[in-house]
C-alpha positions as CSV (number, residue, x, y, z in Angstrom):
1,X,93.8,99.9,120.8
2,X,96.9,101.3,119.8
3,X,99.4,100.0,116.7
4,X,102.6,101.4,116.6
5,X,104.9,101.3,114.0
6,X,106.7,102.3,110.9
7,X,107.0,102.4,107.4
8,X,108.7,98.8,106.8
9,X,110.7,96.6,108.1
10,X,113.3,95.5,105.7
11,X,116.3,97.7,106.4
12,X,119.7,96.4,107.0
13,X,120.7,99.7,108.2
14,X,119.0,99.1,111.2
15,X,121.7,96.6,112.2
16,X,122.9,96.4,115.0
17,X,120.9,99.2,116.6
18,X,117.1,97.5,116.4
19,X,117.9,94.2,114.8
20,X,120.7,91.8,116.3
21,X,123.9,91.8,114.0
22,X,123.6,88.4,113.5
23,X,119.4,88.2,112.5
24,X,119.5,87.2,108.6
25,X,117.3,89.5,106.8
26,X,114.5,86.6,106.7
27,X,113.9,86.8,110.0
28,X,113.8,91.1,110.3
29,X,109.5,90.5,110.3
30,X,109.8,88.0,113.2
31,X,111.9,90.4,115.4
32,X,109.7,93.6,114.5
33,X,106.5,91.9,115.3
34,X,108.2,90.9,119.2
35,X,108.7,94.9,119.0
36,X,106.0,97.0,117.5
37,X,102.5,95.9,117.0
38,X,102.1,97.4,113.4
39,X,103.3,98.5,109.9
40,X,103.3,100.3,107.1
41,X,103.6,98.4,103.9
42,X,104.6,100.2,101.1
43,X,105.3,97.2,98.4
44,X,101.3,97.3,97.7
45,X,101.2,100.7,96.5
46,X,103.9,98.9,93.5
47,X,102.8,95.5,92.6
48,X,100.1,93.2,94.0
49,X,101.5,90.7,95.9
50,X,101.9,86.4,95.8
51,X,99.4,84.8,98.2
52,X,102.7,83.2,99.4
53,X,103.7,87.1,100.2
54,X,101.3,87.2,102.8
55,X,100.8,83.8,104.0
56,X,104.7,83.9,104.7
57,X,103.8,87.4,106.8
58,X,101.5,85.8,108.7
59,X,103.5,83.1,109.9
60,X,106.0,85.4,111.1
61,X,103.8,87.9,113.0
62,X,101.6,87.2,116.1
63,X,97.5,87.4,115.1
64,X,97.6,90.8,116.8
65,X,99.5,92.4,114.8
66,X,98.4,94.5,112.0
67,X,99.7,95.8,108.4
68,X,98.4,98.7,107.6
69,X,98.6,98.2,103.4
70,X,98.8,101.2,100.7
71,X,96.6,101.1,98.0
72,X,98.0,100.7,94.9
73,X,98.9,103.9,92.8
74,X,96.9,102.7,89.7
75,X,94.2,103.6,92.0
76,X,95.8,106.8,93.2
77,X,98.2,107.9,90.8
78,X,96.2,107.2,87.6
79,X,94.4,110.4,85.8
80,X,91.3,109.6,87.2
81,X,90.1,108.1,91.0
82,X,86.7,107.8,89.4
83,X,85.6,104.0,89.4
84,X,85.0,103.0,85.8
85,X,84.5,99.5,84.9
86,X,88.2,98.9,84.7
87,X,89.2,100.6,87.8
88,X,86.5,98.9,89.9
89,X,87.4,95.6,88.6
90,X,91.2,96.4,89.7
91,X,90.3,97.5,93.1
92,X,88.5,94.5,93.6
93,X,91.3,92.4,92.6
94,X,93.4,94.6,94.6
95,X,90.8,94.0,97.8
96,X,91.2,90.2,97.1
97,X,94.4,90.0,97.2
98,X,95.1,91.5,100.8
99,X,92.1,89.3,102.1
100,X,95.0,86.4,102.9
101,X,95.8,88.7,105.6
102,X,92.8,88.3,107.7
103,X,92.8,90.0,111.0
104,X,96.0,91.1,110.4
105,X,94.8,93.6,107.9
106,X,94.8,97.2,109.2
107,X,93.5,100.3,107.5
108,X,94.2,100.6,103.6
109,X,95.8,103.7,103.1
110,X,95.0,105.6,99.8
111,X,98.2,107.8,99.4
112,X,97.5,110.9,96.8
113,X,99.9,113.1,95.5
114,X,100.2,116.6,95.1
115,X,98.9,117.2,91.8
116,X,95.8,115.4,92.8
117,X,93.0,118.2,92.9
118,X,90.2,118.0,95.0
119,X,87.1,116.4,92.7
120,X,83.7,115.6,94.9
121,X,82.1,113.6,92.2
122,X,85.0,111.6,91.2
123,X,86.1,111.2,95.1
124,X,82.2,109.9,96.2
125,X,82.1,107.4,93.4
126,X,85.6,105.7,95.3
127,X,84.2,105.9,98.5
128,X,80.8,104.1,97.0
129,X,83.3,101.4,95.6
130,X,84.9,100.5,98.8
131,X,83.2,97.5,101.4
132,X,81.7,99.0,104.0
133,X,83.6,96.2,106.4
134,X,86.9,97.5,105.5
135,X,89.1,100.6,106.8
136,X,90.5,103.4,105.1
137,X,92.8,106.2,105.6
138,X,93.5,108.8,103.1
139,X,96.0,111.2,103.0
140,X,95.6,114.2,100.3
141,X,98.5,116.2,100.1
142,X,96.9,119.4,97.8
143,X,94.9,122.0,99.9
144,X,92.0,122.0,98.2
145,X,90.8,118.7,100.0
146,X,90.8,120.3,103.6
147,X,87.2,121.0,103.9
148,X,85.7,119.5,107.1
149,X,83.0,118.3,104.5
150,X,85.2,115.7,103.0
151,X,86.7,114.9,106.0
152,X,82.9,114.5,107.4
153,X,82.1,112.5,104.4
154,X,84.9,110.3,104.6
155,X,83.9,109.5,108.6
156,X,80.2,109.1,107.4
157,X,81.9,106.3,105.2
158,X,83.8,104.7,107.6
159,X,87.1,106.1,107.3
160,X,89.4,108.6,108.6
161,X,91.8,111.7,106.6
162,X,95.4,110.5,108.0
163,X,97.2,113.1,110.0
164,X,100.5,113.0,108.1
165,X,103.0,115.6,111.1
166,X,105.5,117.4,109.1
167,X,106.0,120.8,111.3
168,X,106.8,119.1,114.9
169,X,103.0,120.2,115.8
170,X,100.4,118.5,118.0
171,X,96.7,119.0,117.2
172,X,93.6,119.0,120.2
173,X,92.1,115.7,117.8
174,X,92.7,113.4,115.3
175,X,90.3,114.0,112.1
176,X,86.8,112.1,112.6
177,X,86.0,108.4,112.0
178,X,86.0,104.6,113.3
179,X,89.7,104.8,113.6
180,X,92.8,107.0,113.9
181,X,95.4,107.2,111.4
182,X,99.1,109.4,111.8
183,X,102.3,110.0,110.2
184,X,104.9,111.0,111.8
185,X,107.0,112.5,109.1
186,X,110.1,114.8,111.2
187,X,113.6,112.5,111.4
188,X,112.7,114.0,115.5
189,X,111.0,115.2,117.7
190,X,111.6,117.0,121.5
191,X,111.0,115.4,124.1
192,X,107.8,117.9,124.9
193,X,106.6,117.5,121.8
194,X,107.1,113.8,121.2
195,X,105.3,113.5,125.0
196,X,102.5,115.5,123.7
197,X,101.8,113.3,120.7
198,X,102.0,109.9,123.2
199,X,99.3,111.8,125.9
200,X,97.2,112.4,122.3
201,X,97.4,108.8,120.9
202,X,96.9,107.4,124.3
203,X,93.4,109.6,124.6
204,X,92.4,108.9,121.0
205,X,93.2,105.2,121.6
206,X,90.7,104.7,124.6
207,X,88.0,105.6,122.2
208,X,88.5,104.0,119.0
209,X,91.5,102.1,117.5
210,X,94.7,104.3,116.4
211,X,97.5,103.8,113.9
212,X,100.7,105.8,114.3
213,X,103.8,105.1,111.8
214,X,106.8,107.2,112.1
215,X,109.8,107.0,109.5
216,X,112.0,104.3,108.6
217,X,114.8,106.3,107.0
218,X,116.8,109.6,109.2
219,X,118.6,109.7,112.5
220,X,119.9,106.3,114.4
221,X,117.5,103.4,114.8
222,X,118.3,103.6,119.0
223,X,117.1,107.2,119.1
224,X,114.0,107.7,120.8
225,X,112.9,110.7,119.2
226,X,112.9,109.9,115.7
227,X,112.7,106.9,113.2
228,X,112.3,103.2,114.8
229,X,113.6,104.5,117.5
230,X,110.5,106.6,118.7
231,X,108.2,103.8,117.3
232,X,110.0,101.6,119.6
233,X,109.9,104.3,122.6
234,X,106.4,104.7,122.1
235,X,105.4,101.2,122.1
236,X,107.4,100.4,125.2
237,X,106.0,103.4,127.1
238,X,102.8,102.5,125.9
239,X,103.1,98.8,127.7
240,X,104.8,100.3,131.4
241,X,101.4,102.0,131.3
């Protein structure tokens, strides 16, 4: 299966463009949903969220669609990703609290920043934390983690390293595991290139579910190269078959 999507929903700037000029903001989840099959949330990766939170995003969103939800940055921004007493007992408050989702739960996405340095021992004891019924996506954005043995290890673990596309490129395969997981990071893409990447997610998609989020924030929300716009092109393509 493939989700398509971005990185939120909650922008007014996509009026009129994506969401009707007269659609109150309350309603932006409801009209996304009838559009894209999938997003991004970033408002985990700041605060844990109400039950209500989620129980309201439900309601609004058909049972096929899916949030994909960043970790929180306590668990990828702190000194250490090493699980300690105290950050194990965090993550599993931070697991319980995305459980109201229920099959709407996508991938968890643990976002690391640049100054995060490769560390095997710390890295393995996260992995060993995590339910092996969930799925995880990690994106590592300092060098020293691209090693096809953490990316092997991460597979072996049920996860997958997230493809996040900055240069307008378009690998031969998505990194290893149960599922696929992109970013599409450019405000656009050509029309070769932007084909490309649908004839690669379609493949990768008949095989194992794929998650591909492009940005919320950049050129027009109608353009079909970049932004909501391509999310929205790519979905719509992706139903004419």
């Amino acid at each position: 299966m493939l989700y398509l999507g971005t990185s939120g929903w909650a922008y007014r700037e996509w009026k009129p463009l994506f969401y009707p000029g007269d659609l109150p903001q309350s309603r932006f989840l409801e009209h996304y949903s009838g559009v894209l099959t999938a997003c991004e949330v970033n408002a985990t990766f700041y605060r844990l969220q109400a039950e209500g939170t989620f129980t309201r995003w439900n309601s609004m969103t058909p049972e096929s669609f899916r949030f994909a939800v960043k970790a929180h940055r306590r668990l990828t921004h702190s000194k250490s990703i090493a699980m300690g007493a105290e950050a194990k007992g965090f993550l599993d408050t931070f697991l319980g609290s995305i459980k109201i989702l229920g099959p709407r739960l996508g991938p968890i996405l643990f976002q690391f920043p640049p100054y995060r340095k490769r560390d095997d021992d710390a890295f393995r004891s996260l992995l060993s934390a995590l339910p092996p019924e969930g799925t995880y996506a990690f994106e590592f954005r300092d060098d020293s983690w691209r090693d096809e043995a953490v990316t092997n290890a991460i597979a072996e673990a049920g996860g997958t390293v997230c493809f996040a596309e900055t240069k307008g490129e378009v690998p031969s395969a998505l990194p290893p595991g149960p599922i696929g997981y992109v970013r599409l990071r450019r405000d656009a893409y050509p029309d070769e290139v932007r084909d490309a990447w649908l004839e690669l997610l379609r493949r990768e998609s008949n095989e194992r579910d794929v998650y591909a989020f492009t940005k919320h924030e950049g050129g027009p929300p109608d353009d079909p190269r970049g932004g909501v716009g391509l999310a929205g092109w790519l979905a719509e393509t992706t139903r004419a078959g």
